[in-house]
C-alpha positions in Angstrom: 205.7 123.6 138.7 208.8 123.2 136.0 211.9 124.8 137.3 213.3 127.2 139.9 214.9 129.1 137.5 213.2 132.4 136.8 213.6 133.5 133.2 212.7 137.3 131.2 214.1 140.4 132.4 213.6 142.8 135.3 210.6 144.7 133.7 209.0 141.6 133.2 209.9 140.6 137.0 208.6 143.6 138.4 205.3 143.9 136.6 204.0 140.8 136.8 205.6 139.6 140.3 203.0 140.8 142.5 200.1 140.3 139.5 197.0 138.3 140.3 194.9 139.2 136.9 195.5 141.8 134.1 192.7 143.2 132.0 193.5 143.0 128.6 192.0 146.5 126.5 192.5 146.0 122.6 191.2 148.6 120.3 190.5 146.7 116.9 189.7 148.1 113.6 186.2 149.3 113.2 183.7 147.5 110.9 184.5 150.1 108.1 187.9 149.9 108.3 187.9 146.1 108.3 185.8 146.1 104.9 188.1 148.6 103.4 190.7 146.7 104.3 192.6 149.6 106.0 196.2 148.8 107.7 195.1 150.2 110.7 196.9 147.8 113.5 195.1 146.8 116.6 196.3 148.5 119.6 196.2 147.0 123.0 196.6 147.9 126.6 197.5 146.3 129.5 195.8 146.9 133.1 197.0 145.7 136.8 194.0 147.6 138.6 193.4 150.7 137.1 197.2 151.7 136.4 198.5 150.7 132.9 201.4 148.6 133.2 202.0 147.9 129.6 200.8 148.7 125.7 201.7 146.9 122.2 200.6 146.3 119.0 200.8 144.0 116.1 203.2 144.0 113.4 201.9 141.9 109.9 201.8 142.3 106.5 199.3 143.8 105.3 198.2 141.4 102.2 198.6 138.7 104.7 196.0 140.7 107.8 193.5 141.2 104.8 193.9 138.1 103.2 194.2 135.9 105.9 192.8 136.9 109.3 192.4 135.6 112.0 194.9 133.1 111.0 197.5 135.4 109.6 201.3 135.4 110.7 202.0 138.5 113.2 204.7 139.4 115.9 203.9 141.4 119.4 206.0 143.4 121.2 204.6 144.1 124.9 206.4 147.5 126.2 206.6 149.0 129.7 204.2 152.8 128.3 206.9 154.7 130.5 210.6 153.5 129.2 209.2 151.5 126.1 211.2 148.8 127.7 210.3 145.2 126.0 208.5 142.9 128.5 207.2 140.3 126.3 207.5 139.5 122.4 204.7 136.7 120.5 205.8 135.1 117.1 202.9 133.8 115.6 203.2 132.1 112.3 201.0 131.7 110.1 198.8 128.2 110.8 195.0 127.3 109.9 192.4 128.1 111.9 191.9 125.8 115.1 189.6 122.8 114.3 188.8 119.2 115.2 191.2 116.5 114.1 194.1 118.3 112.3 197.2 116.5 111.9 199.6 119.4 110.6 199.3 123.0 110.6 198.3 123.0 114.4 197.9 126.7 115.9 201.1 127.8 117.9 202.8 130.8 119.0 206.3 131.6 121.0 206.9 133.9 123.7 210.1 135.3 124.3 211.3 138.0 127.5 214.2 139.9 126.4 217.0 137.3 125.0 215.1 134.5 126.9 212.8 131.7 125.3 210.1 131.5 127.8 208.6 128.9 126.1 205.3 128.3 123.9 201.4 127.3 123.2 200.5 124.9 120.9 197.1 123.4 119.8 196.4 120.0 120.2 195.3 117.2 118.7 191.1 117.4 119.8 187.6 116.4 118.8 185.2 118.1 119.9 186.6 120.3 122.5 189.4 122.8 121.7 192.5 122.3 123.7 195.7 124.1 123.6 198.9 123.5 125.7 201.8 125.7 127.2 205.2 124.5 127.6 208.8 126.1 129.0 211.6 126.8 127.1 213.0 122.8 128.2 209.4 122.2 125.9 208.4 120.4 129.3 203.5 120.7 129.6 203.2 123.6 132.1 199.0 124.0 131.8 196.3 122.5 130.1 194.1 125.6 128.4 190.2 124.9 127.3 186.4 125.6 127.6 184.6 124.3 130.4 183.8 120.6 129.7 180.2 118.4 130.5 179.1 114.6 129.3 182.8 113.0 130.9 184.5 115.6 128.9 182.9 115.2 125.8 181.5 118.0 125.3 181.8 122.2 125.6 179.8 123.1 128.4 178.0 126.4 127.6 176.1 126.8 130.5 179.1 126.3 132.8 178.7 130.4 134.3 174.6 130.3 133.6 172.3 131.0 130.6 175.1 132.1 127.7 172.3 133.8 125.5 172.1 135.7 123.6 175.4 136.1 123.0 176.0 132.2 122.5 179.2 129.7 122.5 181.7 132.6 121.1 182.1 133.9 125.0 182.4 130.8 126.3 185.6 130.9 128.9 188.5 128.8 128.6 190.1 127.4 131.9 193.6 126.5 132.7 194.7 123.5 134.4 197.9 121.9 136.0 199.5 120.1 133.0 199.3 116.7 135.1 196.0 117.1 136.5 193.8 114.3 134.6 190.9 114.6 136.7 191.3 118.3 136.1 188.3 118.7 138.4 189.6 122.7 139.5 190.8 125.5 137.2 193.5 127.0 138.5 193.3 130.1 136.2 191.1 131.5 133.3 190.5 134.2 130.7 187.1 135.6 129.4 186.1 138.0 127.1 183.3 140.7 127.5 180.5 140.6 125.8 178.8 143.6 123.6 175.4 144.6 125.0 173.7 146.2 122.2 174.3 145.8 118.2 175.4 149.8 118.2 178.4 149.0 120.8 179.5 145.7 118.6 180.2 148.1 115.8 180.9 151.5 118.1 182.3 150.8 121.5 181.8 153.5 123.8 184.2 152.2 126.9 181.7 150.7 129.3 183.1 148.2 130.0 185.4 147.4 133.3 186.3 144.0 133.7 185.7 140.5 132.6 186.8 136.9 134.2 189.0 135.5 132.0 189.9 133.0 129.2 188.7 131.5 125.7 184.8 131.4 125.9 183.3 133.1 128.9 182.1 136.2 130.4 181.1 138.6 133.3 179.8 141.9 133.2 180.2 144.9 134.9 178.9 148.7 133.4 181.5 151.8 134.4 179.5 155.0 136.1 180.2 157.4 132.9 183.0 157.2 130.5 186.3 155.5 130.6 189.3 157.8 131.1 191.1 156.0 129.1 189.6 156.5 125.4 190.2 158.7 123.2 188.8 159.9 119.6 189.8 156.5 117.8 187.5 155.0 120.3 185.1 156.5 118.1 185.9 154.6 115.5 187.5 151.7 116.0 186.1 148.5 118.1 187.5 148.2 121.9 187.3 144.9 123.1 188.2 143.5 126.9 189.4 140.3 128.3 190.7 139.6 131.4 194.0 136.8 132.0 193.5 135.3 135.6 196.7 134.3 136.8 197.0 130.9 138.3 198.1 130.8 142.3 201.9 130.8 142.9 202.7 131.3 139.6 206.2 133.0 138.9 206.5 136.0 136.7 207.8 133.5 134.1 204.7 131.3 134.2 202.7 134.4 134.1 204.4 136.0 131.0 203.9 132.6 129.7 200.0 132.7 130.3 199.7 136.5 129.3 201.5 135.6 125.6 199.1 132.6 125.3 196.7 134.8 125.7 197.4 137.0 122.5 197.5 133.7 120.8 193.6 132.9 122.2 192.1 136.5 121.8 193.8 136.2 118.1 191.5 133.0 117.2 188.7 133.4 119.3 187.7 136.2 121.2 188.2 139.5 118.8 186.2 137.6 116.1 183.4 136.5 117.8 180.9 139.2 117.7 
């Protein structure tokens, strides 16, 4: 798919060469801190396994976070946790929020690797079912990214992974697709969030969380046996939320840094506001 040519540097090479999925940990601002309106950036972890193969965090404004989340203007900085070594950086403008039938003002976000443009996602033009694309640096359609589809396409289908209550349409999965494929009839990747259980872990996640199977609406479950290594006293406090990026076959590490940006841009309108 798209060129030969591998762009992004070696960190970006090595980590995500050899990749199938990576499990996406982002610990949010809590409720409190949100209605306070506390600068408190959300902090998020990246997973290959169980070994952490990357961390960032957001950089905003923070009159433009309070004012305008979701839909507020931020830049990301993946890092290697070891060297601090850029793999990835997001520029998100500022756009409004994804809906039917915009004609301006579309959603968007560009990934870069280092001193190379690996490309961007954009949201398209859509009705009824939300639809965003991803293009290479040469702004040529690499994959298709949306919901599972019913009625010819017509419609989100929200029982495409079984009965979605009660936690509704906001967990819905998004699929990606070849960029050509018009019958698009097979995924060939996806990312999901995980779902809260109880109304005391929407407000005061406690890490029980393992995995989920990937994109923009959709969800699996899995409980941990005890606590997750991983957290730590902000956990306490602040919301940790998980979604999972699953990595279309044969992609390059360029394709996949490409996804894994998108991603950010997804998670940002959908998934960390849904519950």
């Amino acid at each position: 798919m798209g060129e030969t040519m591998e762009r992004g540097n070696e960190v970006l090479m090595s980590k995500l060469q050899n990749c199938e999925k990576i499990e996406v940990r982002q610990g949010r601002r809590g409720w409190l801190q949100e209605c306070l309106c506390c600068v408190t950036k959300s902090d998020f972890k990246y997973f290959d396994g169980e070994k952490q193969i990357a961390r960032s965090k957001e950089e905003f404004s923070f009159l433009c976070r309070c004012c305008f989340a979701p839909d507020h203007a931020f830049d990301m900085t993946i890092k290697e946790p070891e060297s601090d070594t850029e793999l990835l950086e997001i520029n998100r403008p500022f756009r409004i929020c994804p809906s039917a039938c915009k004609c301006c003002c579309k959603q968007e976000a560009t990934i870069f690797s280092g001193e190379d443009d690996l490309g961007e996602i954009r949201e398209t033009w859509w009705w009824c079912v939300p639809q965003f694309k991803v293009y290479d640096h040469n702004d040529e359609e690499l994959y298709t990214i949306h919901p599972p589809t019913c009625c010819d396409g017509t419609c989100v289908d929200c029982f495409s992974e079984g009965n979605p209550c009660p936690h509704g349409c906001c967990i819905i999965p998004c699929d990606i697709y070849a960029a050509h494929d018009t019958s698009e009839t097979e995924r060939i990747g996806r990312m999901a969030k995980i779902p809260k259980e109880t109304f005391c872990d929407t407000y005061n996640e406690t890490n029980y969380y393992e995995r989920v199977d990937m994109f923009f609406f959709l969800v699996v479950k899995q409980w941990k046996n005890g606590q997750d290594p991983q957290g730590d006293f902000l956990d306490t406090y602040n919301e940790t939320n998980y979604y999972e990026v699953e990595f279309p076959k044969g992609a390059t590490p360029t394709q996949k840094g490409l996804l894994l940006g998108s991603s950010i841009l997804i998670n940002a309108a959908y998934f960390e506001n849904s519950e």
